[in-house]
N, C-alpha and C positions, 0 to 999 in steps of 0.2 A: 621498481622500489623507490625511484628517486623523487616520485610524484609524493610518498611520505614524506619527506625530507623537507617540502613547500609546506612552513608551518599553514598557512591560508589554506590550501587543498585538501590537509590533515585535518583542520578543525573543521572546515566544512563538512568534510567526508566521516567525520566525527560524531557529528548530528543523526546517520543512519544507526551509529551504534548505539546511539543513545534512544531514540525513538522505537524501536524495532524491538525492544523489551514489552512495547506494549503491544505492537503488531502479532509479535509470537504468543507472548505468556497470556495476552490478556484477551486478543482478539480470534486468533485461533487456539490458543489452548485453552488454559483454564473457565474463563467466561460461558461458554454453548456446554463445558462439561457441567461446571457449578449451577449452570441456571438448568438444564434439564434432572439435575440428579437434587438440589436442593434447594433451587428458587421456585419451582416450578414441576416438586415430582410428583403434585397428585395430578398433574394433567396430562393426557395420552401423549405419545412421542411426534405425534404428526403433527398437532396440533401447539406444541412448544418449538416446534420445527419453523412451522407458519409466523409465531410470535418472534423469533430468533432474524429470521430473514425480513418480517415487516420493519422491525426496528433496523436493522444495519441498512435497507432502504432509505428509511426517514432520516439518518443520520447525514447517509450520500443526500440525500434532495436538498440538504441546508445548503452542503457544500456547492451543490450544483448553481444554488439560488445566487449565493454569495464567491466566486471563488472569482469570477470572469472580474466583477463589480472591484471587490478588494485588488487583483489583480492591475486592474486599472489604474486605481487609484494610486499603488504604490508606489507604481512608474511614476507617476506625475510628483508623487511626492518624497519620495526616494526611503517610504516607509516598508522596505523589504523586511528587514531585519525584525522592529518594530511588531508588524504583523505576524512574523512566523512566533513570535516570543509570546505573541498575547493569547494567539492559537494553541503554544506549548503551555502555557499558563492552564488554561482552562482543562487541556487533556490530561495534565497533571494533578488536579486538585480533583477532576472525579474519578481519575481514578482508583487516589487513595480515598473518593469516600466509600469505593463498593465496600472497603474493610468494615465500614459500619452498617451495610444493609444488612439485615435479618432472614433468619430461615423464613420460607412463606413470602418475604415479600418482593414479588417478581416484577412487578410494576415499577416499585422503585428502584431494584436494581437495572433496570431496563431504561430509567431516565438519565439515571448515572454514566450507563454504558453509549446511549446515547450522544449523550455532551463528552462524552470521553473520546467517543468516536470522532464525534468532529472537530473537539482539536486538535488530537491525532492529525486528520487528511488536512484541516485547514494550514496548519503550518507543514505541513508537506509541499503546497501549493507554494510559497515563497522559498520554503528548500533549495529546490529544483529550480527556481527561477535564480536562485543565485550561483548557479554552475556555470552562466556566462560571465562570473566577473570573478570567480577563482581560477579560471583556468584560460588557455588559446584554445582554441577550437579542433586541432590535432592533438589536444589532449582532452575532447569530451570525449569518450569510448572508456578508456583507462580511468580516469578520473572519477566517469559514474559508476564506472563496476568497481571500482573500490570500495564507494560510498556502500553500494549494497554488500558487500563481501564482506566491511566490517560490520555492518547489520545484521548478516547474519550468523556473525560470531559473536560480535555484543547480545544478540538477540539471544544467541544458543547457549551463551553460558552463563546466563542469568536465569534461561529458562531452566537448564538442568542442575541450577540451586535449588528454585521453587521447587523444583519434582524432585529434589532429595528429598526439602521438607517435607511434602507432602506425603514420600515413602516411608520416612521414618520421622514422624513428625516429636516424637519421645528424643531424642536425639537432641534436637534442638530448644528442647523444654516447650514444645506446645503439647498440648492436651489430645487432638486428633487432627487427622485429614483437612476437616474441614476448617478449622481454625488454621491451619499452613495456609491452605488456600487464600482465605482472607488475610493471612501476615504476606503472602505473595501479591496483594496490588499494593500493600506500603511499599514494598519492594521496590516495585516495579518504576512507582512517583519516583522515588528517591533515585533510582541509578538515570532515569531519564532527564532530571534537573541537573544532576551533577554531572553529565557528561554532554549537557547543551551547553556549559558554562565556555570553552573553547570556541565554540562561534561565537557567545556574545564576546569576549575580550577579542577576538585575531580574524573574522572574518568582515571585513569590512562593507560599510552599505553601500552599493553604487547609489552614483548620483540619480538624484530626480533632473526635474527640469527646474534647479534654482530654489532658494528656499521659499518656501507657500505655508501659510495657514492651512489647518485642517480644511476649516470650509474650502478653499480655494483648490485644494487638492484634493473635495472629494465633486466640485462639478467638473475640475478638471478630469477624473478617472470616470464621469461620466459621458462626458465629449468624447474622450479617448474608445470607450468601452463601445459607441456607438459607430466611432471608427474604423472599429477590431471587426466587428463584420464583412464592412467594404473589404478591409485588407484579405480578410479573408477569402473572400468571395476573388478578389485577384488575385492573390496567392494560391492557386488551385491545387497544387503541391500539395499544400499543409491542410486545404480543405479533405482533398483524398487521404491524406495519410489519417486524418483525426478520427474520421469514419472508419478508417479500416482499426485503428488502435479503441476505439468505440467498443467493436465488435470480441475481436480476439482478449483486450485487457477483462472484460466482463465476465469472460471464461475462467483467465486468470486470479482475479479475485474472488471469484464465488466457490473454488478451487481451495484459495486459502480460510477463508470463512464459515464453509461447510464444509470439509473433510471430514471432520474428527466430530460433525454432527453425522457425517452420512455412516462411520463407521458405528458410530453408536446404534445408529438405527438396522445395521448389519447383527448389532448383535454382541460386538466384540468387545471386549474388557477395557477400559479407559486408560487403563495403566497400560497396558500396549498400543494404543491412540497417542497416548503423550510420548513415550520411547519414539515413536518415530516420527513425532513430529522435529524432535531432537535431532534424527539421522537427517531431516530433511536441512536443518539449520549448517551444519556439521560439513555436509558436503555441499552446501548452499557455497561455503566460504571460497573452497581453489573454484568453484565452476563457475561464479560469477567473474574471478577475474579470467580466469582462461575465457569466457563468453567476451571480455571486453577486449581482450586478445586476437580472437575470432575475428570481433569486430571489425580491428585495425587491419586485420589480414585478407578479409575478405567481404570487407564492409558489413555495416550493422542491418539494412535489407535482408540478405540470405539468411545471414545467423540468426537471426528472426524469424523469419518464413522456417529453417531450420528448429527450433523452440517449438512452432505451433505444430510443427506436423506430431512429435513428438508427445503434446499436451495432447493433441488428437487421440495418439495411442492409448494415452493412459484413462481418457474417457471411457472408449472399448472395454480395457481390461478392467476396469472400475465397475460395470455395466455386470460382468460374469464374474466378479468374486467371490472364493468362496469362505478363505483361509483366510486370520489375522496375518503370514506371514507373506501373502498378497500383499497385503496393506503396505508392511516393511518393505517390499520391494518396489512400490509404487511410491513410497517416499525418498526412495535412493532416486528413482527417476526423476522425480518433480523438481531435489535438490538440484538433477544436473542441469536444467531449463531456466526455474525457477526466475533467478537473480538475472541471467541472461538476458531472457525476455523484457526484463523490465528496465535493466541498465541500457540497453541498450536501443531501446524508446525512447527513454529520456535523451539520451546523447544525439542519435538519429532527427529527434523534436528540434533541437538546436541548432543543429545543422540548417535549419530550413524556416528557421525566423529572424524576422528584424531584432540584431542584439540588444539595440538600446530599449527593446519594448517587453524584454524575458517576461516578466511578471504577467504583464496584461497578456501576451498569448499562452505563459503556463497556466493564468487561469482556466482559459479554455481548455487548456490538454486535460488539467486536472478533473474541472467540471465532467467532461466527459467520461473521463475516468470513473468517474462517481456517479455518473447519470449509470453509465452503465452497472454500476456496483447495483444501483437499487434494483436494476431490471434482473442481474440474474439470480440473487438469492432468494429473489420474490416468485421470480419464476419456478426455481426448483421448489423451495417451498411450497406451493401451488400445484405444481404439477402431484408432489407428495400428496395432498391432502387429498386432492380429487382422484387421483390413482391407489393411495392406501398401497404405492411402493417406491421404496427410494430409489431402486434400480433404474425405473422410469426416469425417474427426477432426473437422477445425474446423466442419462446419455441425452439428456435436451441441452445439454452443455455444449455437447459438440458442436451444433448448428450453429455458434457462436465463433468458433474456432477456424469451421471451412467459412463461413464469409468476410470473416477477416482477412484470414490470408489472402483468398483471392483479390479481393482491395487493393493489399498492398504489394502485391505482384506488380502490382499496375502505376506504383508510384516511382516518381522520376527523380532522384535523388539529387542529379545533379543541375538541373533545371530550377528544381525548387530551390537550392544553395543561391544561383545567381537569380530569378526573382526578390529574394527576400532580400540581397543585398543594394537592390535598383531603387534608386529614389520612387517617394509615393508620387 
């Protein structure tokens, strides 16, 4: 608890509770319900499935395009901060515009969600880059599964306002459902603005290399960017690890993004899709930090490897569902992984780069993150169309899973720690 008490680790770790309103409410819950049941419901369900998973692709390819490049630069120009706010900017202003797209109009909510998307992941990408300069390095494990822990408690308890309103929308003096719905992404801007404000006042920018002009700082972060390869390519560490996080994260995210489309395609009631998206937030909270716990205890590799075999399972059983209360149960599972898996990549990632370069290699972690984002909801979508079943869809997930893991079975943790600290 004392990691709370560091106002700088608070507000940092502040920023997941503030972002994670959109990850939950808007990315996996409400958005894929609203756009199949009202953007988009004169069109077959496989076929808004296809449209669902091309977009959250196209949104990761921006990221992928830009994340290494911005990363770079930041470093050079000590524009962490700067960048994560302009990314929060833009994720925030579309997302209050979906409140004014229209029944029928799927395209436009689809551009919306888009740019929403990618400010969303792009200020994720200097996030995460700034956990090497709130914290020591025996406290990244703790430190990031806080960050996610209050994520997703921030996340859970804004999303189970929405889905009051949305159950009793009379209540709150809306008209119906669908009008909650859309008062739920003003929502959503609003708590994600107001509880970014703590980083901007108390988390401070590390230093670039010196102050520089824009120009100067964006061929600097392309020299640098050009760099980031070599190192990589020597740092074989962090090249293994990023392959194996490639693989297994892809899983992960396509997990959070199509859930609550694949149950609908099950069949099942949305109002029980969103309940448990809830359970999943809910118990997201103690298991991320007992995951960063874990961590400390038994290093973040295992507990990881441990996560995936797990997410394995729930592919299987996700495969032979037959019951919504399947569903409930597989959301209590995903809560207990969930937050783990990810906290504990990010702090793991850290462990094994140059610190004064965070930015420009979380571009790369992130980018990949996001290359892999576009590959698996495009995949499953895909696989749906051409199969006419989602069951199909979702066990090609697994294959993501086992060659991940195997990967990072193979990663050397403490090898990679002293490379990255050896001069270039």
């Amino acid at each position: 608890m004392h990691h709370l008490h560091n106002r700088t680790v608070f507000s940092w770790a502040l920023y997941d509770w503030a972002n994670s309103a959109f990850a939950t409410a808007v990315l996996a819950g409400f958005f894929p319900i609203f756009f199949k049941s009202w953007w988009s419901a004169d069109l077959p369900a496989t076929e808004s499935t296809f449209q669902l998973g091309l977009a959250n692709s196209l949104a990761s390819t921006v990221i992928v395009i830009l994340a290494p490049m911005l990363g770079a630069i930041a470093d050079v120009g000590g524009l962490r901060k700067r960048f994560l706010l302009l990314f929060a900017a833009l994720g925030i202003t579309m997302t209050a515009g979906l409140y004014f797209v229209g029944q029928g109009e799927s395209q436009l909510a689809l551009v919306c969600f888009v740019l929403a998307s990618i400010g969303f992941s792009g200020s994720v990408v200097f996030y995460d880059a700034l956990i090497v300069s709130v914290t020591e390095e025996s406290h990244y494990d703790i430190a990031s599964a806080w960050g996610y822990a209050l994520g997703y408690l921030g996340g859970g308890l804004l999303f189970a306002g929405t889905v009051a309103m949305t159950l009793w929308p009379e209540v709150f003096g809306l008209e119906s459902a669908a009008e909650a719905v859309r008062v739920s992404f003003l929502c959503v801007a609003a708590w994600w603005l107001i509880f970014s404000l703590p980083l901007i006042f108390w988390v401070p920018e590390p230093p670039g290399g010196g102050p520089v002009r824009i120009g100067a700082a964006v061929r600097g972060g392309f020299r640098q960017l050009a760099g980031t390869f070599r190192k990589v390519r020597r740092l074989r560490v962090v090249g293994l690890f990023l392959l194996a996080y490639w693989l297994y994260i892809d899983g992960v995210d396509t997990v959070v993004r199509m859930a609550v489309d694949y149950g609908m395609a099950l069949g099942f009631d949305s109002n029980n899709l969103i309940t448990a998206l809830l359970v999943t937030q809910f118990v997201g909270f103690p298991a991320a930090i007992a995951f960063g716990l874990l961590g400390n205890r038994i290093g973040p590799r295992p507990a990881i490897l441990i996560a995936i075999a797990v997410y394995i399972g729930v592919i299987v059983w996700a495969y032979f569902m037959q019951h919504v209360g399947e569903f409930y149960a597989l959301a209590v599972v995903i809560g207990l992984v969930q937050g783990g898996v990810q906290a504990l990549s990010r702090s793991l990632y850290a462990r094994l780069i140059p610190p004064d370069q965070s930015a420009e290699f979380f571009g790369f972690y992130n980018m990949l993150g996001k290359f892999a984002a576009i590959l698996g909801p495009l995949l499953m979508g895909s696989v749906g169309l051409l199969t006419g079943s989602p069951r199909i869809s979702i066990l090609s997930v697994a294959i993501l899973f086992v060659a991940g893991g195997l990967l990072l079975m193979k990663v050397d943790v403490e090898r990679g720690r002293q490379m990255a600290r050896q001069p270039d």
